[in-house]
N, C-alpha and C positions, 0 to 999 in steps of 0.2 A: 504493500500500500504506500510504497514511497514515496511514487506517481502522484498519489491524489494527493501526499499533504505536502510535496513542492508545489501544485501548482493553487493548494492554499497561501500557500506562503508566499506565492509571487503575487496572488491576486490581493490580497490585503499588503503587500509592497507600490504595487500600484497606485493604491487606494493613499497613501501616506504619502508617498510621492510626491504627489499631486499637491500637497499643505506646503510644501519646497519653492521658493520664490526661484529657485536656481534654476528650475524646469518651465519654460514656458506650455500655454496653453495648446502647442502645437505638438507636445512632446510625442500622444499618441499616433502622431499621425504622422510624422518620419518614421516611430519605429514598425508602425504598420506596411509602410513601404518598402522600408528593409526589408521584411516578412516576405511581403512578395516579390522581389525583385532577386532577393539574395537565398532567405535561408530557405524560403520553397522550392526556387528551381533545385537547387542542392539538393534536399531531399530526393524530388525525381529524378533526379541524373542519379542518385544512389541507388534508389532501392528497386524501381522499374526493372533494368536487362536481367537482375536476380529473382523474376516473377517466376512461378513453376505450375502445373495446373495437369490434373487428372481427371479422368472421367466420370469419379464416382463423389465429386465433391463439387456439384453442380450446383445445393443448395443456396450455401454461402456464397456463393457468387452471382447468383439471379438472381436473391434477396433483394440486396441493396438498392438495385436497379428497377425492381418492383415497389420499394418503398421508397422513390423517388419519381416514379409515375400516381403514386400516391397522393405523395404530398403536395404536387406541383397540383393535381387537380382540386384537393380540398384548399388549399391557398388560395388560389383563385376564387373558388367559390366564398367564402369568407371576407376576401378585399373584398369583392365585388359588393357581398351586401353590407360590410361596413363604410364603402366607398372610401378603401383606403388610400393612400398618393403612392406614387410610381416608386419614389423612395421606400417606404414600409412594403410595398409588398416586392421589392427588390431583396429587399436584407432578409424578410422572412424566406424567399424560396432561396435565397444562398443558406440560410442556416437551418433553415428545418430538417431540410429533404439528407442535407449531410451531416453526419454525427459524430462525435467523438473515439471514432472504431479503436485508432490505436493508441495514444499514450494515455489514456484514462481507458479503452475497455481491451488492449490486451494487460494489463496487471487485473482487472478485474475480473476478466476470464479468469487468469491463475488463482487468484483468491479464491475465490467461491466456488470455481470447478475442478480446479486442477492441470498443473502443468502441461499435460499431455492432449488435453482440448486447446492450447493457446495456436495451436497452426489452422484451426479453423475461424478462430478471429484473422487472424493474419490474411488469408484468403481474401473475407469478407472487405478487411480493411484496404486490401491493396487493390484488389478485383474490383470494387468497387466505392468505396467512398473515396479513395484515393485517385482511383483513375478518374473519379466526377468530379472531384473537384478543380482538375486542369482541363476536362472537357465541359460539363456542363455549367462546372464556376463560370468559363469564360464566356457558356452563351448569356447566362444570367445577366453579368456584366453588361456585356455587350447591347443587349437589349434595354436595359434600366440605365439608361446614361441619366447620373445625376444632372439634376438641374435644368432637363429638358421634356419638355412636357408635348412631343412631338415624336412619333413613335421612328427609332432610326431607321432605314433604309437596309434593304437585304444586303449591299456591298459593304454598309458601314457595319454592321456584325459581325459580316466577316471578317473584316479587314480587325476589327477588333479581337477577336478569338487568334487570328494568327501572328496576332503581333502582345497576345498574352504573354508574361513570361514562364506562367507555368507551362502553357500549351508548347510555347520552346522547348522546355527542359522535355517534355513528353515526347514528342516527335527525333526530338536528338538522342534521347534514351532509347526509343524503337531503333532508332537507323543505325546510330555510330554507338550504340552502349558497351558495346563491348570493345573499344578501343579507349574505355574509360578506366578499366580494370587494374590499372598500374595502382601498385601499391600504393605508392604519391599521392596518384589523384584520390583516391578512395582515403586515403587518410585526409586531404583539405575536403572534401565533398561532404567527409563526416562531420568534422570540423565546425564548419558550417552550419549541415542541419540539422546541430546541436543546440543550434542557438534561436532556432522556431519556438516551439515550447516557452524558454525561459521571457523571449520579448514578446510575443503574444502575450503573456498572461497580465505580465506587466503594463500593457495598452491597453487590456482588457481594465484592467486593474482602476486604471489613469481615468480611463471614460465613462467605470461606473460610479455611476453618485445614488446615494440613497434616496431621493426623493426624484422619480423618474414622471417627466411630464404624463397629466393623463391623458393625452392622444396614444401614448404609450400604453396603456396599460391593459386595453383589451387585446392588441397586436399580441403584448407579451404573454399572456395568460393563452391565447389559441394557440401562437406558434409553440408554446412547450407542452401545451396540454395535444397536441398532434402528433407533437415527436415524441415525448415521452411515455405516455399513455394508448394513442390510437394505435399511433406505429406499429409498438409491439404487439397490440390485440389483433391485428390486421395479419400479421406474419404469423402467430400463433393460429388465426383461424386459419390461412392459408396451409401450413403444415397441417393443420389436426385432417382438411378434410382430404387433402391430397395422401394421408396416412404416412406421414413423416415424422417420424419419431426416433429420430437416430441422431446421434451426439453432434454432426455438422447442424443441422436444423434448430436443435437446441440453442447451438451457441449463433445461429443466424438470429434469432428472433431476439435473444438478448443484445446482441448488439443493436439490433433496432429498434432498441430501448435507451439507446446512448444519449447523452445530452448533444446539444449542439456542437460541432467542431470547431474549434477556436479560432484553427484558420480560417475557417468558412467566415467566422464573423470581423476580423482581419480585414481580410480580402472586403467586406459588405462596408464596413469602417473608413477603409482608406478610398473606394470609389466613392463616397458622401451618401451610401443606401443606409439613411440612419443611423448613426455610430453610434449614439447613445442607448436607440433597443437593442441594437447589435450586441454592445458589450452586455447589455442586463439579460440577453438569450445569453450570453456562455457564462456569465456569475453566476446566473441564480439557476442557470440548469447543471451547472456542478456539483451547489446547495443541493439541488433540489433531489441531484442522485445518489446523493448522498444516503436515501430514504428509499425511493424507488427501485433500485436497481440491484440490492438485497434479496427487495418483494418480490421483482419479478424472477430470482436465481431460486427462491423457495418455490414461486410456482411453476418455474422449469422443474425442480426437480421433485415435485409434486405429479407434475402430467408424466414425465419420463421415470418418475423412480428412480433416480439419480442421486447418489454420495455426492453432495458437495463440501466442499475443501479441502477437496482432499489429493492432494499434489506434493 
């Protein structure tokens, strides 16, 4: 659980930060930028050409991508009848639809299920929240241009998704990854995105304030009550009636119980989709799993008859 109570520690460093006249107002938002410009591509130039994928562990990997067609549709319907701004429902479908897969839910695989289930989070997280986030992150982007209340054009999308820089790091990692493999590079590559985690949370940290505007407050309450709750009831139905009951499946639906992904709210932060509900989706869905994501490990292993913690 070391996981979780670093990135308490950084998000309450944030928060104190912030009372620092030496930090300006702008702090979150260079170090957001960093995030994506440096310590993301890094990550995917890492861990992408080391993807690996069988046949019999199809779960965890359709999952994600089904609880991303999910979300995208109840998001919508929700803006639509709060008639929320191009902004809020930007930041919502960058952080709902993506969750927190690996640095908060593979240690929470191991906690609560055991060592030997953590390659089916892994899966989930790379197969999928991972590789959306440089793909569908960047249609989201691309389509919610802050500040513009005029829907972009099919070339200006594009030309935005391909000049992403996670969408770089992704296409260079397919093509040339394996001319990346020198020890060297793999050691600056790590190096690097190393240091996601620690300055996300810290941005995170900077931008949340306890008293969050209430145009805020219904956004906040759907978008976690979606991700955290619908989500996984959606995945859980899905497995129960397709008669999937086998430890990839198990550990799918828990991960689609994950709070927000930090990046995801990052990435929603630094383009102007919100920053303020952004960072209070990855505080308070961290809080908030603190609680949930326990309950859902007892009723994994209530449906499956499953030993947990045992690793």
């Amino acid at each position: 659980m070391g996981n979780l109570i670093l990135i308490i520690l950084l998000l309450v460093s944030g928060m104190l930060l912030r009372n620092l006249s030496v930090f300006p107002k702008e702090t979150p938002q260079a170090l957001n930028q960093y995030v994506i410009h440096v310590s993301l591509p890094a990550l995917i130039l890492l861990r992408i050409p080391h993807l690996q994928m069988t046949s019999d562990l199809l779960t965890p990997v359709i999952m994600p991508w089904v609880m991303i067609l999910f979300s995208v549709v109840a998001i919508h319907a929700v803006a639509r009848h709060g008639e929320w701004s191009r902004e809020v429902r930007g930041c919502l479908l960058l952080t709902v639809p993506l969750g927190n897969t690996s640095f908060l839910g593979i240690p929470m695989i191991e906690a609560l299920f055991g060592q030997e289930w953590v390659p089916y989070g892994v899966l989930y997280d790379q197969l999928g929240s991972f590789l959306a986030l440089s793909t569908y992150g960047a249609l989201v982007v691309g389509f919610h241009q802050a500040g513009s209340n005029q829907t972009p054009t099919f070339m200006a999308i594009v030309r935005r998704i391909i000049t992403f820089p996670a969408f770089i790091a992704l296409v260079t990692a397919l093509i040339g990854g394996g001319l990346m493999q020198a020890p060297i590079i793999q050691q600056i590559l790590q190096r690097l995105a190393d240091t996601l985690v620690p300055v996300v949370m810290v941005a995170v940290g900077f931008n949340l304030k306890p008293h969050l505007p209430k145009s805020f407050m219904i956004p906040l309450a759907s978008g976690l009550g979606i991700k955290m709750i619908i989500a996984p009831a959606i995945a859980l139905g899905l497995c129960a009636t397709l008669h999937l009951t086998n430890p990839p499946a198990a550990i799918a639906i828990f991960e689609a119980g994950m709070p927000p992904m930090i990046t995801a709210c990052a990435m929603a932060a630094a383009e102007g989709l919100a920053g303020e509900l952004a960072a209070a989706m990855a505080g308070m869905g961290i809080v908030l799993s603190l609680v949930f994501l326990p309950v859902l490990a007892w009723l994994l292993q209530e449906w499956l008859v499953l030993p947990l913690g045992h690793g």
